[in-house]
C-alpha positions as CSV (number, residue, x, y, z in Angstrom):
1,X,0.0,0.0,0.0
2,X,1.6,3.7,-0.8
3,X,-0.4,6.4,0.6
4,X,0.9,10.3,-0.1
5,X,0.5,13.1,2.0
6,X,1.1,16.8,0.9
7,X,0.4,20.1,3.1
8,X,0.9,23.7,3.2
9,X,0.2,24.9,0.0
10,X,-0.4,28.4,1.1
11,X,-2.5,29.5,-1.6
12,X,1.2,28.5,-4.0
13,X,-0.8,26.9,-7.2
14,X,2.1,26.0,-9.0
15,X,3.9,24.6,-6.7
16,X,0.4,22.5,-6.0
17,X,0.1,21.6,-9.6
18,X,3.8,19.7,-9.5
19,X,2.9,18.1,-6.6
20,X,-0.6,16.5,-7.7
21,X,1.3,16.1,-11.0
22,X,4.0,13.7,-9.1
23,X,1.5,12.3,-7.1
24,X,-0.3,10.9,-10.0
25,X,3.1,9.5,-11.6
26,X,3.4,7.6,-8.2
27,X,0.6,5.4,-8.3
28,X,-0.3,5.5,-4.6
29,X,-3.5,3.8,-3.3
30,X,-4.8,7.3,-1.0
31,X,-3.9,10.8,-1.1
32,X,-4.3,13.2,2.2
33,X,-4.2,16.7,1.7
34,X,-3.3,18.0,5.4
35,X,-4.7,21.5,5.6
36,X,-3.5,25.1,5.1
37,X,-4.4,25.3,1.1
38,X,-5.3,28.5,1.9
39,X,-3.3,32.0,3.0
40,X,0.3,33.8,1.7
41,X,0.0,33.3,-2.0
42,X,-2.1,34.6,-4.5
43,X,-4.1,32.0,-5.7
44,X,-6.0,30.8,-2.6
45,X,-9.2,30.2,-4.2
46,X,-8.1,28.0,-7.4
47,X,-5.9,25.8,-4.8
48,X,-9.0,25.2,-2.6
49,X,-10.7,24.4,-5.6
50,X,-7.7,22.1,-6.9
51,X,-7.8,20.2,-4.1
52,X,-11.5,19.6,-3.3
53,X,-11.6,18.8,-6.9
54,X,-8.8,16.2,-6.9
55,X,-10.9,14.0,-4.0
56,X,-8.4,13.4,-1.9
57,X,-9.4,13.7,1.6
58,X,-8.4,16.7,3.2
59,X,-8.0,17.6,6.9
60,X,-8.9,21.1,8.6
61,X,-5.5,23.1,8.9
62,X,-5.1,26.7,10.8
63,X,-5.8,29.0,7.8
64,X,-8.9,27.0,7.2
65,X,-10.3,27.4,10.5
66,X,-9.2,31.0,10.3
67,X,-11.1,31.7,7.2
68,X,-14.2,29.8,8.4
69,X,-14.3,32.3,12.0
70,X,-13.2,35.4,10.1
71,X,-16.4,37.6,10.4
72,X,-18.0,35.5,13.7
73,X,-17.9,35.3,17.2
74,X,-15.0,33.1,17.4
75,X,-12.7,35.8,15.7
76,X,-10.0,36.9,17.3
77,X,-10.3,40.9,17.3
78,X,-6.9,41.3,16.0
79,X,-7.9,40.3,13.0
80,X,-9.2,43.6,11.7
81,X,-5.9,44.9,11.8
82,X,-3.6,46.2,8.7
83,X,-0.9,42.8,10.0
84,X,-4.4,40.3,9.0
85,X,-4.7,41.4,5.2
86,X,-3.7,38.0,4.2
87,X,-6.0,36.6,6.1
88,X,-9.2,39.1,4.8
89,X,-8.0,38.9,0.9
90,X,-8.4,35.4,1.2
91,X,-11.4,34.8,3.1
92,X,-12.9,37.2,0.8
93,X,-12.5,34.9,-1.9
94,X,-15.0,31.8,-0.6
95,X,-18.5,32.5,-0.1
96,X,-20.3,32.4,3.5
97,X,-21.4,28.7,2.9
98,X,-17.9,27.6,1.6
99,X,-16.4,28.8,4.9
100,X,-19.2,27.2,7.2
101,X,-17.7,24.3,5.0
102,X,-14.5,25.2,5.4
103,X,-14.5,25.2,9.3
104,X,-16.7,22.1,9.4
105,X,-13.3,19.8,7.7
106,X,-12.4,17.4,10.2
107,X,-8.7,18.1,12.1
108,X,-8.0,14.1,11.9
109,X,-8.3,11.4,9.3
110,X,-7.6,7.5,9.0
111,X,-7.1,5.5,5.9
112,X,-9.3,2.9,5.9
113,X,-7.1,0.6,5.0
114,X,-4.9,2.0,7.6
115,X,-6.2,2.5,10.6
116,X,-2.6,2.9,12.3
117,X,-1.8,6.2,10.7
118,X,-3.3,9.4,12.1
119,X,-2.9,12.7,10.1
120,X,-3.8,15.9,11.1
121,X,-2.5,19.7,10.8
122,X,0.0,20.1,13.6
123,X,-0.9,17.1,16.1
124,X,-3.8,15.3,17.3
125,X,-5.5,17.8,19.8
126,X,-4.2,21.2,18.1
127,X,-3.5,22.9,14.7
128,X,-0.9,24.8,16.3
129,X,1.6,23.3,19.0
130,X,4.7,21.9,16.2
131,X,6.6,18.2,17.6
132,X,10.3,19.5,16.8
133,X,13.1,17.6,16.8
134,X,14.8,18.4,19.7
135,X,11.5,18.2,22.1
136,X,12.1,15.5,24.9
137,X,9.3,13.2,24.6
138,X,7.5,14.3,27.6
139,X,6.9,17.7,25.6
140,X,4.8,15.8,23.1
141,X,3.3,14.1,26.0
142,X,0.1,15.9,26.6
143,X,-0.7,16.3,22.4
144,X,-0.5,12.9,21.6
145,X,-2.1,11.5,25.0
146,X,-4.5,8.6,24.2
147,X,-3.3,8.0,20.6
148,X,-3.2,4.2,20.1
149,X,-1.9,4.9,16.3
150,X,1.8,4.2,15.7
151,X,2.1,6.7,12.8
152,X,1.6,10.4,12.4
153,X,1.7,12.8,10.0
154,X,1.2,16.4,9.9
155,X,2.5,19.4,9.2
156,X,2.7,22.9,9.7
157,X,6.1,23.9,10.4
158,X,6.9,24.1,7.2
159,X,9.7,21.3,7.5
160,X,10.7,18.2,6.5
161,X,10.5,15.6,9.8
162,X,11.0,12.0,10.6
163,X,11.0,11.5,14.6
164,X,10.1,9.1,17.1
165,X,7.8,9.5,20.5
166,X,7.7,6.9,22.7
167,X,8.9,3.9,20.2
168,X,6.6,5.6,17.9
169,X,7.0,8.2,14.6
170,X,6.1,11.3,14.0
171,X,6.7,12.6,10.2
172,X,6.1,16.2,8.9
173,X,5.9,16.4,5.5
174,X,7.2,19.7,4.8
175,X,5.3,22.8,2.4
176,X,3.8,22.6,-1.0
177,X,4.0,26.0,-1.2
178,X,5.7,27.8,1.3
179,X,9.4,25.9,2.2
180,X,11.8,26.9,4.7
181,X,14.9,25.3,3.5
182,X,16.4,27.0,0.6
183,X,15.1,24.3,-2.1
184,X,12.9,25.8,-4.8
185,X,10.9,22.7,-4.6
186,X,7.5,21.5,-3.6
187,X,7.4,19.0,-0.9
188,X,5.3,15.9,0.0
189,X,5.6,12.3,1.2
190,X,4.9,9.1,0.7
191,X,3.9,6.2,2.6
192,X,4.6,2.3,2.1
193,X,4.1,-0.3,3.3
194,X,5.9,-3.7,3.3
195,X,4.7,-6.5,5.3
196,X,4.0,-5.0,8.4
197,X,6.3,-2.3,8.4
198,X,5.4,1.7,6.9
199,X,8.5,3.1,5.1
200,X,8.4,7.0,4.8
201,X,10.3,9.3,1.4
202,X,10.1,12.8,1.6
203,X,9.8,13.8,-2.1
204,X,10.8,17.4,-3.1
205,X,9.3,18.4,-6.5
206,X,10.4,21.2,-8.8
207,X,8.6,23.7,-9.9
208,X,8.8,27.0,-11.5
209,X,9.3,29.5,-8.7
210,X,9.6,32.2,-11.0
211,X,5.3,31.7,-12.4
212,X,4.2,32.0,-8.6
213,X,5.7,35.5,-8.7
214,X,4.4,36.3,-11.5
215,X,0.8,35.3,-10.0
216,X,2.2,37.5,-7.2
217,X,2.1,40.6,-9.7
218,X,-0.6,39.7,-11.8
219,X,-3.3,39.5,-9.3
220,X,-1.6,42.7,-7.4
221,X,-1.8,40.6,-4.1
222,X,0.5,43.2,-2.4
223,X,-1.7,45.9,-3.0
224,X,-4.2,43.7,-1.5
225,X,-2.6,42.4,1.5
226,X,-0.5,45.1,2.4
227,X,2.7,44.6,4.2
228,X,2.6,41.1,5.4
229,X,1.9,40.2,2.0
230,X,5.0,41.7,0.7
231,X,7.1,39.0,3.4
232,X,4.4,36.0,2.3
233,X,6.0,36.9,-1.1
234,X,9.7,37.3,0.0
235,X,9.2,33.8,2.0
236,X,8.2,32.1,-1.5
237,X,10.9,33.7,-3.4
238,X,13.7,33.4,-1.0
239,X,12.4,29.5,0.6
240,X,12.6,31.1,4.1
241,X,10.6,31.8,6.8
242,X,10.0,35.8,6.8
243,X,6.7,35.9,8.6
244,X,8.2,34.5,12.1
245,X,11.6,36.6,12.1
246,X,10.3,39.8,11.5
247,X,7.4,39.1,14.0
248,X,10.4,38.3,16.7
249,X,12.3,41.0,15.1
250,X,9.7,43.3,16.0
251,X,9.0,42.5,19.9
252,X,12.8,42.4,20.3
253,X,13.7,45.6,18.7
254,X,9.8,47.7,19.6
255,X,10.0,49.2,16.6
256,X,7.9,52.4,16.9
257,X,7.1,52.8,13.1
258,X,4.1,51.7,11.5
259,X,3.8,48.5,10.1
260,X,4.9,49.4,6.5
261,X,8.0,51.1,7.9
262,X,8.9,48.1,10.0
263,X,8.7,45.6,7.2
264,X,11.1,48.3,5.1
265,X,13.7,48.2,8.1
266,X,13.4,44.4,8.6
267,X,14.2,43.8,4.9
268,X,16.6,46.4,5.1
269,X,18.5,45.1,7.5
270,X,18.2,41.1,6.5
C-alpha cells in the first residue's frame, strides 16, 4: 500500500500543480491533503478548488479554520488589523457557505485501510503546537495522549520531519508552497508499506518558482494584502521563513514605526 500526504500549500498553485502532477506519476493507493491550502499566496481560491476537486481527503489546517471564523464570534479581534490582510483577501474569496464548509473539515483522518496512521495539521488535539526535533518526549506528552496509532503525520512547520515519540514516529511532510529550506521545490511524502512495516520518502518536486511571482504581480496581491503580504511573497521567493523573524524581530527591537515602515527596516536590515 503507498499512501501520499502533501500540506501547506499556502495559496502556491504552481507549486500545488507539480505536486498532484507527481502524485499521479506515483501510483499510490490514497492521497491526504493536510490542511492550510489556503493563505500567503495569490491563488487561494483556485488551490481550494484544486484540491477539493482532486478528491483526496483533506483535513482542517489553521488557515482554514481561520477563514471559516473570520467575520464571527469566534474571531479573534486582531484580526481587523492592517498585520491580518492576508488573512481578509483570502477569506474574501470563498462564499459564507464555503467557509461554514471550510470550518466544518475534520482536524484528523484515517485511511481505511490503515487504521494505524493518524494525520492531522499540527498534532492530534491542536492545529498549532509543532513536535520539533529536539522536544524531549514528555513535551509531546500531553498532544498525543490517548493516541493508540503508531504513525503520524502532519505538518505545519513548514519542514521536513521523521522523529520518534515513545517507540513511535512522527513525520512532517514539509510545504507545497511555502518551504523553509532553501530548495525551490515543492514538498510531500509518501507512505509504504511492506509486510507489516510503513517506510516514509520525503519527495521534493520542482517547480517554477519564477510563475508563482508572476501570480504575485498579476493578481496585485500586495496591494491587497499590504505589508505582510510583501514578506508571504519574499518567503516564497527566497524558501525562508520571513513571517516569524520579522514578528520576533519586531518585539525584540519595539519598533515604533508603522507597520509598513517596520517591514522596510526588517528587509533592510536582512
Amino acid at each position: 500500500m503507498r499512501i501520499a500526504a502533501f500540506v501547506d500549500i499556502h495559496g502556491n498553485l504552481p507549486a500545488l500543480d507539480a505536486v498532484l502532477q507527481d502524485i499521479r506519476a506515483a501510483h499510490v493507493d490514497h492521497v491526504v491533503c493536510c490542511g492550510d491550502i489556503v493563505l500567503g499566496g495569490p491563488d487561494d481560491r483556485a488551490c481550494y478548488d484544486r484540491v477539493v476537486a482532486s478528491g483526496v481527503a483533506i483535513v482542517r489546517g489553521n488557515t482554514e479554520r481561520f477563514v471559516s471564523e473570520l467575520g464571527t464570534e469566534r474571531a479573534n479581534p486582531r484580526w481587523v488589523e492592517e498585520g491580518f490582510g492576508p488573512l481578509r483577501y483570502g477569506a474574501d474569496q470563498f462564499s459564507e457557505t464555503e467557509r461554514v464548509e471550510m470550518g466544518n473539515l475534520p482536524t484528523t483522518y484515517h485511511c481505511p485501510d490503515a487504521p494505524e496512521i493518524m494525520f492531522y495539521h499540527a498534532n492530534p488535539q491542536n492545529d498549532r503546537d509543532i513536535p520539533y526535533a529536539w522536544f524531549p518526549d514528555e513535551d509531546l506528552d500531553a498532544n498525543y495522549a490517548g493516541t493508540r496509532e503508531e504513525l503520524f503525520v502532519g505538518g505545519h512547520s513548514h519542514t521536513q520531519l521523521l522523529r520518534s515519540w515513545r517507540g513511535r514516529q512522527i513525520v512532517i511532510c514539509g510545504s507545497v508552497g511555502a518551504t523553509n529550506d532553501f530548495y525551490a521545490g515543492a514538498q510531500y511524502l509518501i507512505l509504504e508499506k511492506t509486510g507489516e512495516t510503513w517506510s516514509v520518502l520525503h519527495r521534493n518536486v520542482p517547480y517554477d518558482v519564477g510563475e508563482t511571482m508572476k501570480r504575485y504581480e498579476e493578481t496585485s496581491y500586495v496591494e491587497h494584502t499590504g505589508p505582510m503580504g510583501r514578506l508571504f511573497r519574499r518567503t516564497v521567493a527566497t524558501r525562508t521563513n520571513q513571517v516569524m523573524p520579522f514578528l520576533a524581530w519586531r518585539r525584540s527591537t519595539e519598533f515604533g514605526g508603522s507597520l509598513n515602515e517596520a517591514v522596510d527596516e526588517f528587509l533592510r536590515q536582512y
